[in-house]
Biopython code that builds the backbone (N, CA, C, O; Angstrom):
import numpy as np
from Bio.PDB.StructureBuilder import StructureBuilder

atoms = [
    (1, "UNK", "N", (-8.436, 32.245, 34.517)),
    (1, "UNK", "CA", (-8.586, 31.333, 33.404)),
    (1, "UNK", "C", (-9.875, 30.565, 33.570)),
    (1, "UNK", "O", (-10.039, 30.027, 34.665)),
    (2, "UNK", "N", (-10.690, 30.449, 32.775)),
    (2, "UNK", "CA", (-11.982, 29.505, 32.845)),
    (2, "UNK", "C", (-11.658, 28.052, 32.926)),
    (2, "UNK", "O", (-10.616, 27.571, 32.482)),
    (3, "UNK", "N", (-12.714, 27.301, 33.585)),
    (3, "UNK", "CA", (-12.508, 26.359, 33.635)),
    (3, "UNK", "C", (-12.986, 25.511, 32.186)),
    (3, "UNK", "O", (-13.075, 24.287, 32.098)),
    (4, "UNK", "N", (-13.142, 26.071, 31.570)),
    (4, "UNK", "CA", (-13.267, 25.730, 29.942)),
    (4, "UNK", "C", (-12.017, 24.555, 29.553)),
    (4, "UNK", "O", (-12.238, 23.570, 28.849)),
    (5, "UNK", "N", (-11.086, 24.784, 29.979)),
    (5, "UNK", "CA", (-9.973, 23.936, 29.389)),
    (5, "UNK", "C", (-9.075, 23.121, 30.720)),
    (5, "UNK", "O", (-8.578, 23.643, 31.718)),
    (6, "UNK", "N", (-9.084, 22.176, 30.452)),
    (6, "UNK", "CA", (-7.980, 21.661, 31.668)),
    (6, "UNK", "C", (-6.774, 21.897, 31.708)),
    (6, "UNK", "O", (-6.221, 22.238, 30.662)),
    (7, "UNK", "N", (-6.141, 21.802, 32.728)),
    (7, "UNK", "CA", (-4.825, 22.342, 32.504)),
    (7, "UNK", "C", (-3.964, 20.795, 31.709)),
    (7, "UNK", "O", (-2.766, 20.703, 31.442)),
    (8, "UNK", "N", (-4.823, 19.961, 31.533)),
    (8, "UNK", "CA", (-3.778, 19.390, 30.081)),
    (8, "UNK", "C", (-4.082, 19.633, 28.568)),
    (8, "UNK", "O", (-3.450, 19.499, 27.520)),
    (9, "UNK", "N", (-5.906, 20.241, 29.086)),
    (9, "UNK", "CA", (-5.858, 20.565, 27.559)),
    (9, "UNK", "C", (-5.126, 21.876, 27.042)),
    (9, "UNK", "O", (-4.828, 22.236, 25.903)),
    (10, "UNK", "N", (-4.915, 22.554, 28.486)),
    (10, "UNK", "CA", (-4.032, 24.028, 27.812)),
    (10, "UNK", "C", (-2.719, 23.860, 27.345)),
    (10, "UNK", "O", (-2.158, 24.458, 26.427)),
    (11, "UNK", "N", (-2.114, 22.600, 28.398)),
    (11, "UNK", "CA", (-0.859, 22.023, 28.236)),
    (11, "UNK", "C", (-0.159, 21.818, 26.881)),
    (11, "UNK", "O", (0.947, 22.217, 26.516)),
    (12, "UNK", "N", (-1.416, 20.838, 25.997)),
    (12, "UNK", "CA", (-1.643, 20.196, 24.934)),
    (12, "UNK", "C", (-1.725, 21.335, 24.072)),
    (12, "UNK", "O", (-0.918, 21.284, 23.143)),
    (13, "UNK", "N", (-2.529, 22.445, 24.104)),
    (13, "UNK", "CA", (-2.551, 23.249, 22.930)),
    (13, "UNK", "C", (-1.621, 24.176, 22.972)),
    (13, "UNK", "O", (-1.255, 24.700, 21.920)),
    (14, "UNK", "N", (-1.083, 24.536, 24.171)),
    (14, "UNK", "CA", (0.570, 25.235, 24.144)),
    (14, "UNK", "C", (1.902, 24.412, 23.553)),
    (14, "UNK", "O", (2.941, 24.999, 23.250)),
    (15, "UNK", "N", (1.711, 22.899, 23.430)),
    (15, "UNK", "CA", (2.505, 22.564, 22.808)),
    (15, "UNK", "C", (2.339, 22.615, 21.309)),
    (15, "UNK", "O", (3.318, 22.694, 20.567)),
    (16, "UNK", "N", (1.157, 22.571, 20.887)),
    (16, "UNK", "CA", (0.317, 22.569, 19.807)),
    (16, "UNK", "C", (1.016, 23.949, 19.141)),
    (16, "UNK", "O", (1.891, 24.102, 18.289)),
    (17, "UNK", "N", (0.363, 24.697, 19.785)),
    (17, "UNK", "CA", (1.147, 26.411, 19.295)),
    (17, "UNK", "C", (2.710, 26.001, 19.164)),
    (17, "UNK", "O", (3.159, 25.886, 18.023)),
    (18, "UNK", "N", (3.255, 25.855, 19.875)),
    (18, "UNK", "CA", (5.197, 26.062, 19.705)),
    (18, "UNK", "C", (5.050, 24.976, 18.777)),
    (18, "UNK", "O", (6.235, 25.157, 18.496)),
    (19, "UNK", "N", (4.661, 23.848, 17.902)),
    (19, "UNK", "CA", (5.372, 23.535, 16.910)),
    (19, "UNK", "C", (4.639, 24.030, 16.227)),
    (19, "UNK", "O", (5.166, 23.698, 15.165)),
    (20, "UNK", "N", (3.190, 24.996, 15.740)),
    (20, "UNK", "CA", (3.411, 25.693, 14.546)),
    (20, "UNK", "C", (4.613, 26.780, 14.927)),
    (20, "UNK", "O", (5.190, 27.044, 13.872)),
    (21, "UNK", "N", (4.949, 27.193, 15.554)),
    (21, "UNK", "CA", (5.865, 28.042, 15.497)),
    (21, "UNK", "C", (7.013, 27.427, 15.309)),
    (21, "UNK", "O", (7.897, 28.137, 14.831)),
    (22, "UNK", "N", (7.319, 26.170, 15.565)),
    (22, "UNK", "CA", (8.590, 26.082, 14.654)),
    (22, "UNK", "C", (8.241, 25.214, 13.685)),
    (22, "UNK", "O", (8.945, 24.213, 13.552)),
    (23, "UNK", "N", (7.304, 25.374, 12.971)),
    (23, "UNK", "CA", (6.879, 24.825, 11.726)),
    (23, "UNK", "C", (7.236, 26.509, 10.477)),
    (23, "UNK", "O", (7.461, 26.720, 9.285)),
    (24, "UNK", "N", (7.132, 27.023, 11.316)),
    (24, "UNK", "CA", (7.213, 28.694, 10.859)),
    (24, "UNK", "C", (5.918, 29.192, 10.672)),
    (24, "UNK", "O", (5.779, 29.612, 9.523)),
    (25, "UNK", "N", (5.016, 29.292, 11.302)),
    (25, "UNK", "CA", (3.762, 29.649, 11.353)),
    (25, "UNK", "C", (4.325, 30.843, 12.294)),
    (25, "UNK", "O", (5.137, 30.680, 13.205)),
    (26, "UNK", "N", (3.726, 32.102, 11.894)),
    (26, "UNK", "CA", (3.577, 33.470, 12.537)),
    (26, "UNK", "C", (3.022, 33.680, 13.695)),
    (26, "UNK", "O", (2.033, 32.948, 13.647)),
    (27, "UNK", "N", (3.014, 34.291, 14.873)),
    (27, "UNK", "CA", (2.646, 34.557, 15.939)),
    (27, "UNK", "C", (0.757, 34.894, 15.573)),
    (27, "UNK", "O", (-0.218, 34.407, 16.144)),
    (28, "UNK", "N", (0.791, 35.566, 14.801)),
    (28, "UNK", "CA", (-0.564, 35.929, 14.160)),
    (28, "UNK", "C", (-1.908, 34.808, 13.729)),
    (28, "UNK", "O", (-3.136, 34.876, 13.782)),
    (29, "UNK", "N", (-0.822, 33.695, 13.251)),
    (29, "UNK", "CA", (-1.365, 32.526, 12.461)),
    (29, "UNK", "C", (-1.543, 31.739, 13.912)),
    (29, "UNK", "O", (-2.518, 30.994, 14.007)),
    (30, "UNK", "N", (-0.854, 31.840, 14.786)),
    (30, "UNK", "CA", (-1.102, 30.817, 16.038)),
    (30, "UNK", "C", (-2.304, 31.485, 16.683)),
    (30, "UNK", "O", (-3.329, 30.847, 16.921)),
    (31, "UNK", "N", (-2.159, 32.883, 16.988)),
    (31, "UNK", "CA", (-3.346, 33.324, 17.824)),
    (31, "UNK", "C", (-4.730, 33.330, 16.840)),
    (31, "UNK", "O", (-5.697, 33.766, 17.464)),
    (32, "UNK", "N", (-5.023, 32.966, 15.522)),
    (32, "UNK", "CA", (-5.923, 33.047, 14.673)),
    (32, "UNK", "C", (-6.100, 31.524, 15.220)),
    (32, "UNK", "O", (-7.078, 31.224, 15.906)),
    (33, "UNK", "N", (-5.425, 30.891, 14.989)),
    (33, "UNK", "CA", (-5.846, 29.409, 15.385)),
    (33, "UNK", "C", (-6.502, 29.618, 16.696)),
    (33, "UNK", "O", (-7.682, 29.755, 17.020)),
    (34, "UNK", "N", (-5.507, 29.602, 17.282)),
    (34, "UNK", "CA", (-6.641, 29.966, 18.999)),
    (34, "UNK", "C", (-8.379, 30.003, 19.116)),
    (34, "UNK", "O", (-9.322, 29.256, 19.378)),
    (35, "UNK", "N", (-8.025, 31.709, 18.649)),
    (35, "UNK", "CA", (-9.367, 31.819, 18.549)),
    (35, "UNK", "C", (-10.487, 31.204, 17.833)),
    (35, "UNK", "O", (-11.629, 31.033, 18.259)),
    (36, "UNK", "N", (-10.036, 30.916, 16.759)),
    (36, "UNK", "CA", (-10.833, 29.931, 15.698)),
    (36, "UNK", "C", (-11.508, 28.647, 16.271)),
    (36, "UNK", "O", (-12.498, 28.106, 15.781)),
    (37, "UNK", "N", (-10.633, 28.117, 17.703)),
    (37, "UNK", "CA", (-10.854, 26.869, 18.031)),
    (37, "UNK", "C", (-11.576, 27.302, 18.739)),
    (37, "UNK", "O", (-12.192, 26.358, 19.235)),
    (38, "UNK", "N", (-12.145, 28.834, 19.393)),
    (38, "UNK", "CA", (-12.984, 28.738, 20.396)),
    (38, "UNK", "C", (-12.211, 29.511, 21.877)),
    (38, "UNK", "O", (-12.876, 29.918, 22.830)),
    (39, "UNK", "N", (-10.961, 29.572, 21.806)),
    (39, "UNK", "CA", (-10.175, 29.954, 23.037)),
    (39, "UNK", "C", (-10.438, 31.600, 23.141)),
    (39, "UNK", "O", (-10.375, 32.455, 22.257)),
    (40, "UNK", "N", (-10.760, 31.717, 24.575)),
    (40, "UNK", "CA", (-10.736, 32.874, 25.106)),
    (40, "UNK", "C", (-10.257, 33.856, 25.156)),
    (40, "UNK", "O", (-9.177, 33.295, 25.342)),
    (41, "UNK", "N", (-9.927, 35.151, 25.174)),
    (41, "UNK", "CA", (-8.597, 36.073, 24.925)),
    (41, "UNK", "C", (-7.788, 35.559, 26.187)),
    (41, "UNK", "O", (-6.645, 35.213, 25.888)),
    (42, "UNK", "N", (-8.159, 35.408, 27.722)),
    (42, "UNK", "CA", (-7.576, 35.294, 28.779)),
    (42, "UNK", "C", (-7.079, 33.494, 28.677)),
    (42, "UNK", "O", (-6.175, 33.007, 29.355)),
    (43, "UNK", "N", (-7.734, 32.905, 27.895)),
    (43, "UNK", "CA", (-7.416, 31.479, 27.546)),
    (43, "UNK", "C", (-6.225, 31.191, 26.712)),
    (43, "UNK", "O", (-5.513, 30.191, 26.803)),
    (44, "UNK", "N", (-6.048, 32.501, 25.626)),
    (44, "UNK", "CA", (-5.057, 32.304, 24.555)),
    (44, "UNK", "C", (-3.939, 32.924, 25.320)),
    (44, "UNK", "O", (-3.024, 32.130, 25.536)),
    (45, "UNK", "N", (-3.785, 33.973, 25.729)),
    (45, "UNK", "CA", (-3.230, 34.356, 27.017)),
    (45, "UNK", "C", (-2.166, 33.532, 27.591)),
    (45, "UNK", "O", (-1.011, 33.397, 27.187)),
    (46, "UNK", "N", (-2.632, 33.107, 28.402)),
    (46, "UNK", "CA", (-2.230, 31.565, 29.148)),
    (46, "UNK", "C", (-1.757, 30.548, 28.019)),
    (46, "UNK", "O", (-0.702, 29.928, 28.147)),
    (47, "UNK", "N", (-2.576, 30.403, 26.914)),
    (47, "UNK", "CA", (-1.726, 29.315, 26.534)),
    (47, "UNK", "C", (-0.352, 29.194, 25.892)),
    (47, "UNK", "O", (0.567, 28.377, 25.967)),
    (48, "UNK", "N", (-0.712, 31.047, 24.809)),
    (48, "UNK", "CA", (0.513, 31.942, 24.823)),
    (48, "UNK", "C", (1.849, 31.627, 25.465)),
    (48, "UNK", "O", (2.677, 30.918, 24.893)),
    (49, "UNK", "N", (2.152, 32.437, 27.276)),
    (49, "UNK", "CA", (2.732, 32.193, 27.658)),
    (49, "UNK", "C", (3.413, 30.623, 28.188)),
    (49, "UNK", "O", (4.549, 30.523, 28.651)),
    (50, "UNK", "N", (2.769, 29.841, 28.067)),
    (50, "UNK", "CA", (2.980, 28.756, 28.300)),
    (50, "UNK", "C", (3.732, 28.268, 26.960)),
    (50, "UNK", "O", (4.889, 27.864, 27.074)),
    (51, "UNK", "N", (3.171, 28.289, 25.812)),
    (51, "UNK", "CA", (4.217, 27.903, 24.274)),
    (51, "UNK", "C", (5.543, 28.428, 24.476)),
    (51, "UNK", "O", (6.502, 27.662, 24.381)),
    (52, "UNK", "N", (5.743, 29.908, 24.802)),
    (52, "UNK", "CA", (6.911, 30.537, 25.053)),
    (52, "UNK", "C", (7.475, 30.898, 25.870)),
    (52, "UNK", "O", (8.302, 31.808, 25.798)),
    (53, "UNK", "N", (7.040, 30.000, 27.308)),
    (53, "UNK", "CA", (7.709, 30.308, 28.812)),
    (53, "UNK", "C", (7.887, 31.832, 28.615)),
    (53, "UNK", "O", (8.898, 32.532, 28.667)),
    (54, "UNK", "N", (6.740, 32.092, 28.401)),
    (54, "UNK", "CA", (6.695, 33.783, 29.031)),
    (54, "UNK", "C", (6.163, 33.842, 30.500)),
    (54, "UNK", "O", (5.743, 32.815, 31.033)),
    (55, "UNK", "N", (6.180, 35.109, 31.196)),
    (55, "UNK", "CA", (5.276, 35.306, 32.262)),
    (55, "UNK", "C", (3.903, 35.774, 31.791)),
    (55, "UNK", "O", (3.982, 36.539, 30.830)),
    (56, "UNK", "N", (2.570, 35.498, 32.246)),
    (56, "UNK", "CA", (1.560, 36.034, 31.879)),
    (56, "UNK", "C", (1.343, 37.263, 31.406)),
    (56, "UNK", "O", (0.720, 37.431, 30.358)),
    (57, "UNK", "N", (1.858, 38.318, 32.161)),
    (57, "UNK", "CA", (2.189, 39.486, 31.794)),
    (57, "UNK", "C", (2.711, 39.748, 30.498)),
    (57, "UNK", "O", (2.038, 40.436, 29.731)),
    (58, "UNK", "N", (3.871, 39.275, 30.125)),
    (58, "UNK", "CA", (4.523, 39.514, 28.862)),
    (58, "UNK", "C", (3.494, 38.738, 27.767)),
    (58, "UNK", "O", (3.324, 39.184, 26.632)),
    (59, "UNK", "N", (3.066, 37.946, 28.090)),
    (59, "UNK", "CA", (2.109, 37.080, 27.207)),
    (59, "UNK", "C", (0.710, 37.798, 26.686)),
    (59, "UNK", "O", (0.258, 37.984, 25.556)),
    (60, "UNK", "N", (0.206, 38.130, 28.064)),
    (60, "UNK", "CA", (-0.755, 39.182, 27.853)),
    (60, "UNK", "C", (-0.678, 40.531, 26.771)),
    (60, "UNK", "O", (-1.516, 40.898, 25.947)),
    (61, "UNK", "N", (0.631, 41.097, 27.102)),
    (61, "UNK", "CA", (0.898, 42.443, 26.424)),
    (61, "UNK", "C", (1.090, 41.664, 24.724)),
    (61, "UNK", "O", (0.668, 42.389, 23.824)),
    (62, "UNK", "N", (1.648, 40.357, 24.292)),
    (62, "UNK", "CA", (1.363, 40.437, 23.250)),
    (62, "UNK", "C", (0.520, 39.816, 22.543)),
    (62, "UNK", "O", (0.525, 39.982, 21.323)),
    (63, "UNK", "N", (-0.214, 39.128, 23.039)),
    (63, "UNK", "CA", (-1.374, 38.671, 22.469)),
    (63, "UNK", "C", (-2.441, 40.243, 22.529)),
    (63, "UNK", "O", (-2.856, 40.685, 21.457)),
    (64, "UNK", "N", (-2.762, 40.895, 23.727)),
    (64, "UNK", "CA", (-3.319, 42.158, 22.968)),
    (64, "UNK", "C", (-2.830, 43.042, 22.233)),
    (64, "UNK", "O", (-3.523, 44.035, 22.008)),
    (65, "UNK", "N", (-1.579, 42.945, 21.683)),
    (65, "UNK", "CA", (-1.119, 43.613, 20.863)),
    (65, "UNK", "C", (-1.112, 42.888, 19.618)),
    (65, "UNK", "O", (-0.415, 43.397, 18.740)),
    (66, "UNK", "N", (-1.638, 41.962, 19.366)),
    (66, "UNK", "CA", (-1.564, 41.357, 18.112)),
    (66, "UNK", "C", (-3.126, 41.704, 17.055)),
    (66, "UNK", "O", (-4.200, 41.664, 17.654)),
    (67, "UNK", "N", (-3.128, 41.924, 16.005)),
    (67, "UNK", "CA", (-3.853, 41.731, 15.060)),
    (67, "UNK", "C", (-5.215, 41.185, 15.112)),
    (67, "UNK", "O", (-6.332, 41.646, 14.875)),
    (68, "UNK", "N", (-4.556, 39.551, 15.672)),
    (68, "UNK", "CA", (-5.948, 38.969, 15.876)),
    (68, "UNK", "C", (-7.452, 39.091, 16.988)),
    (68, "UNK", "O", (-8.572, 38.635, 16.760)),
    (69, "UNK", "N", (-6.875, 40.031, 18.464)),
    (69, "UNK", "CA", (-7.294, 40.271, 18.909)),
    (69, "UNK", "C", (-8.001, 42.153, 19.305)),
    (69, "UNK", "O", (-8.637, 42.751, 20.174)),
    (70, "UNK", "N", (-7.386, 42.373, 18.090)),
    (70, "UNK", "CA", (-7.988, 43.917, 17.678)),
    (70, "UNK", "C", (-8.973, 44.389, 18.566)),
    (70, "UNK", "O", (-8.983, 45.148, 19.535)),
    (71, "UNK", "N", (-9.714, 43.783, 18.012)),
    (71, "UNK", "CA", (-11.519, 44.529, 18.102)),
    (71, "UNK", "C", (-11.450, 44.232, 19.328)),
    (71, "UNK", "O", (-11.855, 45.130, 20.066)),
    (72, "UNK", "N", (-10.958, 42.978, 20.011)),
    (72, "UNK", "CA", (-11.728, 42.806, 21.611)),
    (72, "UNK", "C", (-10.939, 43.843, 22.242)),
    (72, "UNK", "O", (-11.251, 44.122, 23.400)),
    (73, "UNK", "N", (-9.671, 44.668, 21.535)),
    (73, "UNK", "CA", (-8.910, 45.292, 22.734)),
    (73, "UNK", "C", (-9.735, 47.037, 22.707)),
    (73, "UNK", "O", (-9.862, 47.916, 23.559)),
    (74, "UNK", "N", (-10.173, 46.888, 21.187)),
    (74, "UNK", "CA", (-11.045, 47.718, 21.316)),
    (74, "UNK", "C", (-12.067, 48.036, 22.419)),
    (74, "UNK", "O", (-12.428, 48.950, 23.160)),
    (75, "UNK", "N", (-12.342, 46.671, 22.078)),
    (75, "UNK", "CA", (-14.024, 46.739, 22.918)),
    (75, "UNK", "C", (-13.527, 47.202, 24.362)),
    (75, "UNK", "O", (-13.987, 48.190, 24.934)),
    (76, "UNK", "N", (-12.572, 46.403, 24.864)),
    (76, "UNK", "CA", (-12.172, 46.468, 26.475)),
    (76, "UNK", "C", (-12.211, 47.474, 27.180)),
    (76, "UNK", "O", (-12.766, 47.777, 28.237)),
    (77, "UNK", "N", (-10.972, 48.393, 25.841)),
    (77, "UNK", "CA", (-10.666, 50.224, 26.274)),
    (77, "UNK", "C", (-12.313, 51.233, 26.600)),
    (77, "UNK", "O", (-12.630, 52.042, 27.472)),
    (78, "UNK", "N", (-13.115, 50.582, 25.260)),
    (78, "UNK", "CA", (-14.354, 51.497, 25.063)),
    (78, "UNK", "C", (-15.095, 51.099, 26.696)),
    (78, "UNK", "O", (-15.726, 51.941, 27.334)),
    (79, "UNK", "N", (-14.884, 49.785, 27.141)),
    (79, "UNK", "CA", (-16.049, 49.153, 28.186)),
    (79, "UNK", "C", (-15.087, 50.285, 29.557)),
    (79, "UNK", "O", (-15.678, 51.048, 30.321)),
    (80, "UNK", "N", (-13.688, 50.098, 29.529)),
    (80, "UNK", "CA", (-13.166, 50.491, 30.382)),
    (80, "UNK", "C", (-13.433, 52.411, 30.454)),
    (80, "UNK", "O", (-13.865, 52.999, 31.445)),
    (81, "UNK", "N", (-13.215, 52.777, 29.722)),
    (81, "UNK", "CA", (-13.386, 54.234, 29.556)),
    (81, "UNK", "C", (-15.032, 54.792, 30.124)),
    (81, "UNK", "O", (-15.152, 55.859, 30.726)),
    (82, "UNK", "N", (-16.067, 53.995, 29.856)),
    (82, "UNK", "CA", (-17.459, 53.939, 29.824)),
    (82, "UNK", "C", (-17.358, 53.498, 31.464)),
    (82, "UNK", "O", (-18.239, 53.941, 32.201)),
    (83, "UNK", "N", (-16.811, 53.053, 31.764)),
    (83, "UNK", "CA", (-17.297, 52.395, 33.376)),
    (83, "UNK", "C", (-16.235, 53.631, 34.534)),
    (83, "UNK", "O", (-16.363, 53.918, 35.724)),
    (84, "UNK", "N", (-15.426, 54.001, 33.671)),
    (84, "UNK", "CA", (-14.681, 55.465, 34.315)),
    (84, "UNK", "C", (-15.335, 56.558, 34.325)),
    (84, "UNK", "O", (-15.081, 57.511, 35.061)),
    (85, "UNK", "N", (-16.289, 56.497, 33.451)),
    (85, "UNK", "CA", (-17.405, 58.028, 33.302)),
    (85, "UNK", "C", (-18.555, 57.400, 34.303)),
    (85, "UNK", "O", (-19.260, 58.148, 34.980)),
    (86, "UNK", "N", (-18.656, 56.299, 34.334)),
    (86, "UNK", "CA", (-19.764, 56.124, 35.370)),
    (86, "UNK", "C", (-19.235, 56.743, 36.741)),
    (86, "UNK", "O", (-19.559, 57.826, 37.226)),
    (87, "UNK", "N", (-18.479, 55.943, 37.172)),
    (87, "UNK", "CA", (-17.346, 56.275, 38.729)),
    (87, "UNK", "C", (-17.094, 57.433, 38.741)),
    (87, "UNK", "O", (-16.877, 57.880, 39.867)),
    (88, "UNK", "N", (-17.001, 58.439, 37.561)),
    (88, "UNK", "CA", (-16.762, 60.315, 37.903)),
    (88, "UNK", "C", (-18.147, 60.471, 38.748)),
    (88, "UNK", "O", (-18.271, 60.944, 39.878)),
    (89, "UNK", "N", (-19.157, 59.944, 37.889)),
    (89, "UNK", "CA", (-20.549, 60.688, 37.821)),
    (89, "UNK", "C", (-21.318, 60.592, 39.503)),
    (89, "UNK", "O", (-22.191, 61.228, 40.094)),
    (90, "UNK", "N", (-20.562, 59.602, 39.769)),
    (90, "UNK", "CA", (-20.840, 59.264, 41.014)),
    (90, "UNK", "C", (-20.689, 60.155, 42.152)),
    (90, "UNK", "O", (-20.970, 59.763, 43.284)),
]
sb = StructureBuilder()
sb.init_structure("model")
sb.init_model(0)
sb.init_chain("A")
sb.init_seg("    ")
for serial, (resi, resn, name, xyz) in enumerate(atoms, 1):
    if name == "N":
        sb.init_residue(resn, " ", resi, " ")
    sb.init_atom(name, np.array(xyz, "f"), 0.0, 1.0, " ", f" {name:<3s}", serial, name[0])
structure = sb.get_structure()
């Protein structure tokens, strides 16, 4: 996790997230907020699991599985696949 956020400001915006969610705001609409404010994928992540006492893990799998983080999971696979053809070539 970067030191970008303190752990009260993550505190603060994980509580932030769970009452749009029980405001009825969509899992989608929370991680759009996230990012909008500037939060990291590994930042939203964390703050994720923390709104919904998940484990990181489970938090992880759905925040990259969500909508809002598309393209970066894109990007990740393409960076990851590209750095596996390097390590063959080797």
């Amino acid at each position: 996790m970067s030191s970008k956020y303190s752990r009260k400001r993550r505190d603060d915006l994980a509580r932030h997230c769970r009452q749009m969610l029980m405001e009825n705001k969509t899992k989608e609409e929370v991680l759009s907020y996230l990012k909008e404010i500037g939060c990291s994928l590994s930042s939203s992540c964390v703050i994720w699991a923390k709104a919904n006492n998940l484990s990181f893990d489970k938090a992880q799998i759905q925040v990259l599985g969500s909508k809002t983080w598309e393209n970066e999971r894109s990007d990740a696979i393409d960076c990851h696949n590209q750095f596996m053809d390097m390590l063959d070539k080797l």
